[in-house]
C-alpha positions in Angstrom: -77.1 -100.2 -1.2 -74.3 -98.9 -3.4 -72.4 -96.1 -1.5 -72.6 -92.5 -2.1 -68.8 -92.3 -2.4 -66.1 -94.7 -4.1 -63.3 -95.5 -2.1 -60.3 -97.0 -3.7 -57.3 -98.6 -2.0 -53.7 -98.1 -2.8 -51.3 -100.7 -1.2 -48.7 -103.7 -1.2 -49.5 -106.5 -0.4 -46.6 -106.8 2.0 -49.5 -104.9 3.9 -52.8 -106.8 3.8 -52.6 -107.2 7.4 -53.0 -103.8 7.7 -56.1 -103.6 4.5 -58.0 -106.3 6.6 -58.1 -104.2 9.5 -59.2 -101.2 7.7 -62.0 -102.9 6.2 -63.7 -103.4 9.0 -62.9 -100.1 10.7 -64.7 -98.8 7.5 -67.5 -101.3 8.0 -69.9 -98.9 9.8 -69.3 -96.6 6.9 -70.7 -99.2 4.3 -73.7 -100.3 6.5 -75.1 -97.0 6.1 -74.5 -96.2 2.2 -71.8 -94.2 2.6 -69.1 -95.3 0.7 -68.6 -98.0 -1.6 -65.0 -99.5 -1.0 -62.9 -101.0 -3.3 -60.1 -103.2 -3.4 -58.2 -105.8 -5.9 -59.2 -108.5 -4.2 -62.6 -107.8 -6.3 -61.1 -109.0 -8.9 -62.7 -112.3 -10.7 -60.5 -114.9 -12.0 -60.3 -114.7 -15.7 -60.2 -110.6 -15.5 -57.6 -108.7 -17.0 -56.4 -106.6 -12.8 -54.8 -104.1 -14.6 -57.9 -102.6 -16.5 -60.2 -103.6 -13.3 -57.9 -101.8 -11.3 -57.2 -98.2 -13.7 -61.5 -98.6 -14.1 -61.7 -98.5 -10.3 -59.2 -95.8 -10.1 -60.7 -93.5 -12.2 -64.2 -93.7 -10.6 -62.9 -92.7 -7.0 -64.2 -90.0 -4.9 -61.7 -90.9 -2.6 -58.3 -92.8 -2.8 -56.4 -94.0 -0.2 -53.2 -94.6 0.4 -51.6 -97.0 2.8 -48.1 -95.5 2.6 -45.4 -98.0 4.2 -41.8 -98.7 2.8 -43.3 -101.9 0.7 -45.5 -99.0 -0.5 -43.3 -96.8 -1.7 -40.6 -99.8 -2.7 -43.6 -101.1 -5.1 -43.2 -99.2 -8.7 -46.7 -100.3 -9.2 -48.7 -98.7 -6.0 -45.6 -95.4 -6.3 -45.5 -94.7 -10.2 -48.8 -95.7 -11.2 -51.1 -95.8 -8.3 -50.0 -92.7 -6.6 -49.1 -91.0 -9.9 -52.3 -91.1 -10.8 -54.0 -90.6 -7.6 -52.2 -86.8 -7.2 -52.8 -86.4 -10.7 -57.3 -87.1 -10.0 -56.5 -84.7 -6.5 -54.5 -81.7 -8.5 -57.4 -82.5 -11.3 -59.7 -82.2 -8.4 -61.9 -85.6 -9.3 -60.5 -87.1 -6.5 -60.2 -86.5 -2.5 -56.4 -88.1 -1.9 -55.4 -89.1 1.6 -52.4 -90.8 2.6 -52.7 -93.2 5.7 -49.5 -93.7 7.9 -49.3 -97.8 8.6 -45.6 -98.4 8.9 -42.9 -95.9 9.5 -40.9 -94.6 6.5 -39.6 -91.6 5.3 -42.7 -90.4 3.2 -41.9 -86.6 3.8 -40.0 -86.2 0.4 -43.5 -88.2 -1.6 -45.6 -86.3 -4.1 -48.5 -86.9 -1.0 -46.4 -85.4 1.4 -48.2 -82.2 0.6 -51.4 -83.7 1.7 -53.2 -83.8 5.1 -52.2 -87.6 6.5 -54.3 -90.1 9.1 -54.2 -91.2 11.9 -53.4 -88.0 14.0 -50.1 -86.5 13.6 -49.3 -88.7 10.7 -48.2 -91.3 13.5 -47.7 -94.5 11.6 -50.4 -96.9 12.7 -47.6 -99.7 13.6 -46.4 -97.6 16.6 -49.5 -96.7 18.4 -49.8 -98.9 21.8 -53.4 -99.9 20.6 -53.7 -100.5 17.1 -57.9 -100.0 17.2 -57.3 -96.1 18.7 -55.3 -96.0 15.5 -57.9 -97.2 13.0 -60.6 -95.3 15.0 -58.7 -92.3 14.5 -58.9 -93.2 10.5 -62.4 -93.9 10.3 -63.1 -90.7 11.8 -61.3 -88.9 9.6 -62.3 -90.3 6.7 -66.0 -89.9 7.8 -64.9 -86.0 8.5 -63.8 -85.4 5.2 -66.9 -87.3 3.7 -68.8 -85.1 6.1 -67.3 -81.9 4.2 -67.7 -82.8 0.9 -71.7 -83.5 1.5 -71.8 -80.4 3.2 -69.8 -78.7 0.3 -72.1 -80.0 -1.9 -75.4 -79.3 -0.5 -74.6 -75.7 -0.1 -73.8 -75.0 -3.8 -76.7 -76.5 -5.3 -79.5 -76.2 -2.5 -82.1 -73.6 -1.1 -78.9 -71.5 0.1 -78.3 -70.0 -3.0 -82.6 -68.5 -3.3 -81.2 -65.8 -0.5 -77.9 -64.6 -2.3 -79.7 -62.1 -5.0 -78.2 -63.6 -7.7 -80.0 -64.3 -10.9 -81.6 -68.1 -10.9 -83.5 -70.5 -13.2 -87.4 -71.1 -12.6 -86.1 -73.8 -10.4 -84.0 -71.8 -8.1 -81.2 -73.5 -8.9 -77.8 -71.7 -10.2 -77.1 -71.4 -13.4 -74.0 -74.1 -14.7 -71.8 -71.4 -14.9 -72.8 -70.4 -11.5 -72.7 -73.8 -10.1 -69.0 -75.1 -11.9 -67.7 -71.7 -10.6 -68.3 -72.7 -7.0 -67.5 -76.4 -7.4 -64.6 -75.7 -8.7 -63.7 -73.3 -5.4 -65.0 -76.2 -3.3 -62.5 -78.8 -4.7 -59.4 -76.6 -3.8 -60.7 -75.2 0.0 -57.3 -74.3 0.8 -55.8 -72.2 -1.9 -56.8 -68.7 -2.6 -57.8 -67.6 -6.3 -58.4 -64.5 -8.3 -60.9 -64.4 -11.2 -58.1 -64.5 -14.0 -56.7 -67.7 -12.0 -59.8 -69.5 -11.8 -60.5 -68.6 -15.9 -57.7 -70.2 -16.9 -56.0 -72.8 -14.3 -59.7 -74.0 -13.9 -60.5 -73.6 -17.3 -58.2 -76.3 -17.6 -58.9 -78.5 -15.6 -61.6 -81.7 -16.7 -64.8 -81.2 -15.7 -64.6 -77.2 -15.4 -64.1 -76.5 -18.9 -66.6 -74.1 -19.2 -64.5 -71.3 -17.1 -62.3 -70.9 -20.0 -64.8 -69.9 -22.2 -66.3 -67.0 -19.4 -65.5 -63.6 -19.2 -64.2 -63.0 -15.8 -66.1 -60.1 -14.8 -68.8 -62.8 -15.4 -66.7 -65.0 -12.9 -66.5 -62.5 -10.5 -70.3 -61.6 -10.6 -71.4 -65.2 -10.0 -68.9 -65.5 -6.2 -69.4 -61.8 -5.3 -72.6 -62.6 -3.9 -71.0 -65.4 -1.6 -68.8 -63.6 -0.1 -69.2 -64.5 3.4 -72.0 -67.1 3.2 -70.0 -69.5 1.3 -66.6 -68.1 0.1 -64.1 -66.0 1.9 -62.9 -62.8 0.2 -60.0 -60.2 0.5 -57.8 -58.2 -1.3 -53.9 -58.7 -2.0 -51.6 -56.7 -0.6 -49.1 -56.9 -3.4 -51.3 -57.1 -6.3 -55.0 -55.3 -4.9 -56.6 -57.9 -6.9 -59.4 -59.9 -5.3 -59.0 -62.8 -4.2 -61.3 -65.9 -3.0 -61.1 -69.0 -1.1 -64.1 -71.8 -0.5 -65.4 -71.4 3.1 -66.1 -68.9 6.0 -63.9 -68.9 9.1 
């Protein structure tokens, strides 16, 4: 059964110790459909690796990085791996997480921005058992997994029949309804006003059609989520509206 989400792997080799014992942390994860994980070791002999690997890349839902000093010594996994990768999560086609293995000064990386596994961003190589680390990692990874689908299901199932907001004979949201809220659910931690999401989302790939929409359209379409879905205040400085993905 192919999984639900494509995982890709960004490491050196100088680490495969370290892939191996991922891999089957993230076993249970493939057993039930969950993800699909990929690494270059897929590769076939006679296959050109560089456009299996920028194919693979691309198609992530989630990347993951196993950040280590070969890691970030490699120009390969650093300038085009990682480049890219923050490049798919700023784009916001991809869920990027680094994952601590060796220590290393990582705090001055692109990633360094991102939330890190395991726990505390403690590099895997120092905890006392090595299986507590990669547990920690699985469940983190399943967490995340677990927010997305949960994400997911909330903009385009029966949740949106109860928000009085106009539907198709389907009860389903318009597209401009439903890009307006994927696009809040792919940034969950920043806040946006409507101009904002107009044109930073409006130019981002796959939320095009933002650009194109007035915003007191915009703002029609998330008013009606405010506080089932999406968080909403006003600024202090500017007493525009603002929104966020998510109800504390």
């Amino acid at each position: 059964m192919a999984g639900k989400y494509n995982v890709f792997c960004s490491y050196s080799h100088n680490d495969s110790d370290f892939l191996e014992d991922m891999h089957e942390h993230l076993a249970a994860l493939k057993h039930i459909g969950l993800i699909n994980l990929w690494i270059d070791s897929q590769i076939l002999a006679g296959e050109e690796w560089d456009n299996n690997i920028s194919a693979a890349l691309e198609s992530a839902d989630l990347i993951l990085l196993l950040v280590s000093s070969s890691f970030i010594a490699s120009k390969y996994c650093y300038e085009i791996e990682m480049k890219r990768a923050m490049e798919l999560y700023e784009f916001g086609q991809a869920i990027t997480i680094p994952i601590i293995i060796r220590p290393c000064d990582w705090k001055v990386a692109p990633f360094s921005k991102l939330h890190a596994l395991p726990k505390n961003s403690k590099a895997i190589s120092t905890w006392a058992n090595s299986d507590e680390a990669w547990t920690d990692v699985a469940k983190g990874i399943r967490n995340i997994i677990g927010d997305k689908l949960k994400c997911n299901t909330l903009i385009n199932e029966d949740i949106v029949t109860s928000s009085g907001i106009d539907q198709n004979k389907d009860n389903k949201l318009y597209p401009e309804q439903n890009i307006a809220l994927k696009f809040l659910s792919h940034y969950p931690r920043d806040w946006f006003n409507v101009t904002r999401i107009k044109k930073w989302g409006g130019s981002q790939p796959d939320f095009e059609e933002l650009y194109n929409t007035k915003t007191s359209k915009i703002r029609s379409m998330i008013d009606p989520f405010c506080g089932k879905n999406i968080s909403c205040k006003v600024s202090e400085n500017t007493g525009n509206k603002l929104y966020k993905w998510g109800v504390k």
